[in-house]
C-alpha positions as CSV (number, residue, x, y, z in Angstrom):
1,X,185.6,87.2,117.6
2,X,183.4,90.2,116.8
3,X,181.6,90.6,113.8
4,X,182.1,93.9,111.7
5,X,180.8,95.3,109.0
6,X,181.4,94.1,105.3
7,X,184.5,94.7,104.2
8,X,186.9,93.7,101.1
9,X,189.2,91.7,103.5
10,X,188.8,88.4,103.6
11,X,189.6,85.1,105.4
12,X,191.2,81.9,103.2
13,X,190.4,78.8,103.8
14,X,193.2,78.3,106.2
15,X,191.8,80.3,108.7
16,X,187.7,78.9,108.2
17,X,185.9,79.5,111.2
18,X,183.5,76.8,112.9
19,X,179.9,77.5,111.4
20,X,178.7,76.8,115.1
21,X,181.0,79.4,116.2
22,X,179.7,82.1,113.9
23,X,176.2,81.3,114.6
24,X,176.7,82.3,118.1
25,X,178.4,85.1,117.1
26,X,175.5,85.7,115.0
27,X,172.8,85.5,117.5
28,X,174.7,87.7,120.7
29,X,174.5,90.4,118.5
30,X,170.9,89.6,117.4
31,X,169.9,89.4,121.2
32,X,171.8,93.0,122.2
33,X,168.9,94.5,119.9
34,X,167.1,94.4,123.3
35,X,162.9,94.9,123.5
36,X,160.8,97.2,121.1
37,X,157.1,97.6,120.7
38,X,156.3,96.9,116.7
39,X,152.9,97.0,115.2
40,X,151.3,94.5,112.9
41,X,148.8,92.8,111.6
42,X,147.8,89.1,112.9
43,X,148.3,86.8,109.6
44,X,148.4,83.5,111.5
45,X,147.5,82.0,115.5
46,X,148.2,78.7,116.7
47,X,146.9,77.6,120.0
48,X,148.3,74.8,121.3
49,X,148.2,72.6,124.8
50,X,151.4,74.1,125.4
51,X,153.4,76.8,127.7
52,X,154.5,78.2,124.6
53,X,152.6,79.8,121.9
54,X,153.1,80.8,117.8
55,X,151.6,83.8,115.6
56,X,152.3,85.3,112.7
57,X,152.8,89.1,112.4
58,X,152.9,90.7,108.6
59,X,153.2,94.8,108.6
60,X,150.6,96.1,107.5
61,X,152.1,98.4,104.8
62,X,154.8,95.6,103.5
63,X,155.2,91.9,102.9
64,X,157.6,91.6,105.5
65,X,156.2,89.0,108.3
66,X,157.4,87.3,111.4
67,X,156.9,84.4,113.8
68,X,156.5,85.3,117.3
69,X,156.7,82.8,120.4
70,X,155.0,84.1,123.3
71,X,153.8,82.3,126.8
72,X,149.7,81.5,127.1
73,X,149.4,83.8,129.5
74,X,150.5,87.1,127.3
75,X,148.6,85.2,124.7
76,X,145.2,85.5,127.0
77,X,145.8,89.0,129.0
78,X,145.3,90.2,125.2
79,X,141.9,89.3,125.1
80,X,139.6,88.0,122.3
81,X,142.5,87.9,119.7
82,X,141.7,86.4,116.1
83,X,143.6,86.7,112.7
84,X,143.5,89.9,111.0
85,X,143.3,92.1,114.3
86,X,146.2,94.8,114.2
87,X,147.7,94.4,117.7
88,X,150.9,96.3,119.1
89,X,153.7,93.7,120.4
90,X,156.6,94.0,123.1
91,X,159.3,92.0,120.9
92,X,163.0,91.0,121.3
93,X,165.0,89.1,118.5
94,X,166.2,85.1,119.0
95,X,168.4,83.3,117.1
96,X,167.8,79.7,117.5
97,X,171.4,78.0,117.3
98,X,170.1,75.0,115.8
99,X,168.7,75.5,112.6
100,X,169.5,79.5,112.3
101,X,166.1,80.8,112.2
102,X,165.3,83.9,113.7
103,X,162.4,84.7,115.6
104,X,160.6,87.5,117.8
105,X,160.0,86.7,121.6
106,X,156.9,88.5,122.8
107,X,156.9,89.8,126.4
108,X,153.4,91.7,126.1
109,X,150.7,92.4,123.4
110,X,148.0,94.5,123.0
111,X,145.1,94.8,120.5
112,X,145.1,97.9,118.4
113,X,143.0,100.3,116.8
114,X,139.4,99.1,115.9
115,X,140.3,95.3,117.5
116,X,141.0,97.4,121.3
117,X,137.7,98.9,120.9
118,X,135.8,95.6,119.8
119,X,137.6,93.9,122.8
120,X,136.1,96.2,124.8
121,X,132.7,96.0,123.5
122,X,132.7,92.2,123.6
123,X,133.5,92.8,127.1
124,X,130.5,95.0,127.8
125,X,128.1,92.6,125.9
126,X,129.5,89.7,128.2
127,X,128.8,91.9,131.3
128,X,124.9,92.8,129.7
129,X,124.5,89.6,128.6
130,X,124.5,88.3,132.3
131,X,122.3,90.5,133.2
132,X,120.0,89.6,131.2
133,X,119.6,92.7,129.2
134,X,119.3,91.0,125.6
135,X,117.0,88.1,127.2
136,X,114.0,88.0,124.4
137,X,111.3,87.4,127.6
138,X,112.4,91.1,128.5
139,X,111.2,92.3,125.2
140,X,108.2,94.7,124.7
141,X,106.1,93.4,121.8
142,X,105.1,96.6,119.4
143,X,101.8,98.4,118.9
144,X,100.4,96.9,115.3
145,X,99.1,100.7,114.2
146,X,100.5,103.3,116.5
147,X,98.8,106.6,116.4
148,X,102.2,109.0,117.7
149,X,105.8,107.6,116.9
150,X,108.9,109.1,118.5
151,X,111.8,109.4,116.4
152,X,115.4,110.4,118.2
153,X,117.5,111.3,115.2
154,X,120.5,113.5,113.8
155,X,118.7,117.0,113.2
156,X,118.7,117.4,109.0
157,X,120.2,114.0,108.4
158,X,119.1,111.6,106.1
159,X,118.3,109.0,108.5
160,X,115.3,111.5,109.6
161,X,114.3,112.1,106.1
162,X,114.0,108.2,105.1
163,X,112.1,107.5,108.5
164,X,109.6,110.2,107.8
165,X,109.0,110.2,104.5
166,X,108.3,105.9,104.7
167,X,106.1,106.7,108.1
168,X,103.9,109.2,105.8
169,X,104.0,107.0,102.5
170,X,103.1,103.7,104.5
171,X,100.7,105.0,106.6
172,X,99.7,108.8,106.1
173,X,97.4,109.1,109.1
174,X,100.7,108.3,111.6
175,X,102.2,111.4,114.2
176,X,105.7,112.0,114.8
177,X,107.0,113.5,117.3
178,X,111.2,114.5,116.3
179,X,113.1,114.9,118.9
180,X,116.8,116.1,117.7
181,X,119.6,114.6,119.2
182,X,123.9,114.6,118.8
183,X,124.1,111.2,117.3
184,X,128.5,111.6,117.0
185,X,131.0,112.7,119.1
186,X,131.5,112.5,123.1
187,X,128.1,113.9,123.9
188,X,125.6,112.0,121.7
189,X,125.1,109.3,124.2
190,X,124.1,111.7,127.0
191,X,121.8,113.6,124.7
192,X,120.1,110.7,123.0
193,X,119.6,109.6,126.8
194,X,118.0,112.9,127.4
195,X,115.5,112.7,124.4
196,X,114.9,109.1,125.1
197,X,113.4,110.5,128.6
198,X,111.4,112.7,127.1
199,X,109.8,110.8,124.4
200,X,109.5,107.8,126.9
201,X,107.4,110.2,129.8
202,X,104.8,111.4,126.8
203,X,101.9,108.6,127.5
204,X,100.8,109.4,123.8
205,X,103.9,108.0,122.3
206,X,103.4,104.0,121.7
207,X,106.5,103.7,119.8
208,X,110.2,105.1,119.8
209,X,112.5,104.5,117.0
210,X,116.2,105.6,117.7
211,X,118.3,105.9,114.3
212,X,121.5,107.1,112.7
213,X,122.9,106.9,109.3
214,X,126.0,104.4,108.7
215,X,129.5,105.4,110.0
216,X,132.8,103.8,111.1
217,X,132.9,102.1,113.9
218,X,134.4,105.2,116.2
219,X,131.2,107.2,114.8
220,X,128.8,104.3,115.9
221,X,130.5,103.8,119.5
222,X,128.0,106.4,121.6
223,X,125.1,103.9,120.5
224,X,127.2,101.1,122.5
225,X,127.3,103.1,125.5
226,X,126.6,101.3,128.6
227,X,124.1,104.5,130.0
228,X,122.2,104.3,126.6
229,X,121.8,100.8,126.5
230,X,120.5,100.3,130.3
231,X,118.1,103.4,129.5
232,X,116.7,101.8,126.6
233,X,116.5,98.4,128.5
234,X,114.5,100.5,131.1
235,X,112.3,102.3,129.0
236,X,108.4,101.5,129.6
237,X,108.0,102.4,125.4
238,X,109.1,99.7,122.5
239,X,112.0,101.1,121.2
240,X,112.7,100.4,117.7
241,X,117.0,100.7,117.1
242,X,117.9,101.8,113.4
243,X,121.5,102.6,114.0
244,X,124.0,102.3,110.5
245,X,123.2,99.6,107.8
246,X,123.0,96.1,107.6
247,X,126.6,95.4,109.4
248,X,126.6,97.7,111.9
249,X,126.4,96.6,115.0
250,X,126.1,98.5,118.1
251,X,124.9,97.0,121.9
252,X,121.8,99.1,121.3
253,X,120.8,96.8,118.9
254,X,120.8,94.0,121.4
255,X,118.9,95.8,123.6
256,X,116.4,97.4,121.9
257,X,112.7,95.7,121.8
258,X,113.5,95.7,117.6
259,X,116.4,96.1,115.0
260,X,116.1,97.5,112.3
261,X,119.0,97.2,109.7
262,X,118.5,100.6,108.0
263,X,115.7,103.7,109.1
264,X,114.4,103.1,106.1
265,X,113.4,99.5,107.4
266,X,112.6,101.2,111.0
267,X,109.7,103.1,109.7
268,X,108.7,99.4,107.8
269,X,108.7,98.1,111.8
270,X,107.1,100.6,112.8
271,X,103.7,101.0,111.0
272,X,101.9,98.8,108.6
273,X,101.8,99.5,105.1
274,X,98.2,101.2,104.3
275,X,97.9,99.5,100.5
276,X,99.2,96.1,101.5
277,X,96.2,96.3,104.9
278,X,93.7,97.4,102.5
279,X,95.0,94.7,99.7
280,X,95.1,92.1,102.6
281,X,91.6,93.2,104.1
282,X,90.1,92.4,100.1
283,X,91.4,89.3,100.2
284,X,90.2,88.2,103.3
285,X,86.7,89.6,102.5
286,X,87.2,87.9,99.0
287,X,87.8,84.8,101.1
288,X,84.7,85.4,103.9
289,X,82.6,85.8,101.1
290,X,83.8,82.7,98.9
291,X,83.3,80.4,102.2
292,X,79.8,81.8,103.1
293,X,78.7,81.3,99.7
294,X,80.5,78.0,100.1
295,X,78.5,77.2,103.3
296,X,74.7,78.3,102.1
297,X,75.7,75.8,98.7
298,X,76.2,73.1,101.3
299,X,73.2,73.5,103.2
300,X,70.9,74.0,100.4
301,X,72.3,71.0,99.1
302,X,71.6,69.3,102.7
303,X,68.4,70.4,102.8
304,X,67.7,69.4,99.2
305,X,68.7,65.6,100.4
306,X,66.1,66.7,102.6
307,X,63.5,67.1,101.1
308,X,64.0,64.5,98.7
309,X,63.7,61.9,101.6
310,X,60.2,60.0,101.3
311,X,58.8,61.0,104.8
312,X,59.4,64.3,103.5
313,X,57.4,63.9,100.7
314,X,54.4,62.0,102.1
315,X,54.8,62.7,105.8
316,X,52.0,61.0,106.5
317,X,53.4,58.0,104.9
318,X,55.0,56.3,107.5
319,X,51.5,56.8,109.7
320,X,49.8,54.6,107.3
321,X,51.9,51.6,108.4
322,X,52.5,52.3,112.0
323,X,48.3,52.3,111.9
324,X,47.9,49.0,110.5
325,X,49.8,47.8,113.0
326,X,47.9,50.1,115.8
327,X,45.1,48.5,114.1
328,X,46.1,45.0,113.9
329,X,47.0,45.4,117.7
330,X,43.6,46.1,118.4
331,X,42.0,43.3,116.7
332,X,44.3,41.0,118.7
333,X,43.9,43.2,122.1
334,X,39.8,43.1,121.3
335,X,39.9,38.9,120.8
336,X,41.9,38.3,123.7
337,X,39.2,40.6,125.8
338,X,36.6,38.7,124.6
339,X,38.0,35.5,124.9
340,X,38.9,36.4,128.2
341,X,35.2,37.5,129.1
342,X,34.1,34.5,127.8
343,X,36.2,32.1,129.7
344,X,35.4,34.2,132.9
345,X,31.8,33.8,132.2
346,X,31.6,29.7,131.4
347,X,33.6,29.7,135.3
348,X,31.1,31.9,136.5
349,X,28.2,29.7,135.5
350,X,30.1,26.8,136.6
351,X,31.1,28.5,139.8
352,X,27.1,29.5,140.4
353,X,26.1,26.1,139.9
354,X,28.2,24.2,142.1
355,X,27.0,26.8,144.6
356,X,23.1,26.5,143.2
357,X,23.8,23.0,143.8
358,X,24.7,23.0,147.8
359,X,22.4,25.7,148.2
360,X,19.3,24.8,150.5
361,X,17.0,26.5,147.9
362,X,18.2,23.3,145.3
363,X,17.5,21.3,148.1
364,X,14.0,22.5,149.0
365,X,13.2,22.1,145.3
366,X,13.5,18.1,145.5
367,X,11.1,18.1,148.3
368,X,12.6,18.9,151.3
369,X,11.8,21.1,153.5
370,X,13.6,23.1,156.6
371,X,11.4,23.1,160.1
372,X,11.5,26.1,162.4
373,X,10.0,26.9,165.8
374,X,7.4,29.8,166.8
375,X,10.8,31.8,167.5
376,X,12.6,31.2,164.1
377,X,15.2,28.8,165.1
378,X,16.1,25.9,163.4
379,X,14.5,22.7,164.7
380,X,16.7,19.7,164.0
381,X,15.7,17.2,166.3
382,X,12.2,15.8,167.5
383,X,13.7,16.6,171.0
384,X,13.6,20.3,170.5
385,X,9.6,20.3,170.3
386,X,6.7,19.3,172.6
387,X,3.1,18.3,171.5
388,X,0.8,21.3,170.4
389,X,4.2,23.3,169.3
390,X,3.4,25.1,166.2
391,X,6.4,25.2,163.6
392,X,7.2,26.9,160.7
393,X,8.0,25.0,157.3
394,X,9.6,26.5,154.5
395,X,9.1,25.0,150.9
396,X,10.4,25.0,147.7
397,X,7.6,27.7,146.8
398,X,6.5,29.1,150.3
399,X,5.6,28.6,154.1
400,X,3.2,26.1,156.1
401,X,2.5,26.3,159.8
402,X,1.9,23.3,161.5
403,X,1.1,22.3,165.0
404,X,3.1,19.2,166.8
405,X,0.7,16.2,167.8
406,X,2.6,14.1,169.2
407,X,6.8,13.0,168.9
408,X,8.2,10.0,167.3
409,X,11.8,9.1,167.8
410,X,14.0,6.7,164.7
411,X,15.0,4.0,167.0
């Protein structure tokens, strides 16, 4: 049974056909549709742990949406997909019997428009990103006051007018050096490379700031251009990256020793403001002079304690009592000599008259006397003389010679 169009014929309930029947009726003629590419806009993506995976497509210009099944591997050849990326879809039609509900099969799908080009910049920044080219050890740390800035800008734009007129108004004593560069279309990379070199090879430049007004994100795209960035990432100058406003985006800014959201905030980067150094320098001075004054309040006041100490005001004070005690000292030192002296003296005389006392003098004084011969010796026994020997006595009080008459023996 073929279906055909609408017509005013129709069957009676005699002749009711079997709802399962139609329904396959109904979906053979959904399935000869065959495959088409469609376009639309990602509403809905569920991931699952499954072969078999479920999105939501809504056109763009129309409420009209979709569910699509497609395998995990479609699903991931896509790259990076998330909801609202327009993406461009390989779909046939499927009637499933059971419940009548028609869905799209997806045999392949491709990000569109802006998401294609983001899919292929998230790629790049992968591929950078391992080589370490946004690492923040590989970043050059900026002059504070550089004396010649380079600035790599649209010739005329207003991105060159905002960094210049900020450089002069925040510091008027700064040098720029301009060099004019395409910063749209297919050659800007190449010649933004080109003035990058040249800025880079003058040894007077300290500081290079690269910047471009906002734009889509097909305008911004030479700034994520894989030559650019590794040339800035080789640079031996700080490069300073002022590329669109706040969320733009480009790989240069990942790169780039600095980011600045806007020029505007590039030339803020790049030099101090003049007012807010000299304003800072008061205050500091302000503060220097508050802690010096500070510090000669705390030692006068030291030295006032000083001063006010009683050694300080009598120095001689503390003599007084350290010399009665000298004094004292002495006393006791001179007594003990003295007493010492004396006892050494009442030994002495005790000493000398033991010894008086065995001394043959003492004993000659008693009435003895000591016998010598003609020669000097000692004569102790009658046997050491002979008659008619003269001998020599000593006495208490002097000398008598005597001659020997005659011996006597004690028997």
């Amino acid at each position: 049974m073929a279906i055909t169009a609408p017509s005013t014929a129709r069957n009676s309930p005699e002749s009711a056909q079997p709802l399962g029947a139609v329904i396959e009726q109904v979906r053979g003629w959904v399935e000869r549709c065959g495959w088409i590419w469609v376009s639309g806009q990602v509403i809905e993506l569920r991931r699952r742990q499954a072969p078999t995976q479920f999105l939501t497509l809504r056109d763009s210009r129309s409420e009209h949406s979709a569910t699509i099944t497609c395998s995990t591997q479609v699903l991931d050849t896509a790259g990076p997909l998330t909801e609202g990326m327009t993406v461009l879809a390989c779909l046939t039609p499927r009637v499933w019997a059971k419940n009548t509900s028609l869905s799209f099969e997806c045999a392949e799908l491709r990000i569109a428009g802006e998401g294609r080009l983001l899919v292929q910049l998230e790629q790049l920044k992968r591929k950078l990103q391992a080589e370490g080219l946004f690492d923040s050890v590989r970043k050059k740390r900026l002059p504070f006051l550089p004396e010649v800035v380079g600035l790599i800008t649209g010739a005329g734009s207003a991105a060159e007018r905002d960094v210049l007129s900020n450089l002069q108004r925040r510091w008027p004593g700064v040098r720029v050096r301009v060099r004019h560069a395409l910063v749209q279309g297919p050659d800007s990379a190449a010649d933004v490379m080109t003035g990058l070199a040249e800025l880079d090879a003058d040894p007077g430049i300290q500081v290079i700031i690269i910047a471009r007004g906002g734009g889509s994100l097909e305008d911004l795209l030479p700034f994520s251009d894989e030559g650019l960035v590794r040339a800035v990432a080789a640079a031996r100058t700080p490069v300073i990256s002022a590329i669109g406003h706040e969320p733009d985006s480009p790989i240069l800014d990942l790169v780039a020793d600095r980011r600045a959201s806007t020029p505007t905030e590039a030339a803020k980067i790049a030099v101090p403001d003049a007012r807010e150094q000299a304003d800072q320098i008061a205050v500091q001075l302000n503060r220097l002079r508050q802690a010096i004054i500070t510090r000669v309040r705390g030692e006068q006041d030291w030295l006032s304690q000083v001063r006010s100490r009683p050694v300080m005001r009598d120095p001689a004070g503390g003599f007084a009592v350290h010399q009665e005690w000298l004094d004292a000292t002495c006393n006791r030192l001179q007594r003990a000599i003295d007493q010492r002296i004396a006892d050494e003296r009442t030994g002495l005389a005790h000493a000398l008259s033991a010894v008086r006392s065995m001394s043959p003098k003492a004993t000659l004084e008693r009435g003895y006397a000591i016998v010598a011969d003609a020669e000097g010796g000692s004569v102790t026994s009658v046997n050491d003389t002979d008659p008619g020997d003269q001998l020599l006595l000593y006495l208490s009080d002097g000398q008598l010679v005597v001659e020997v008459d005659y011996q006597e023996e004690e028997k």
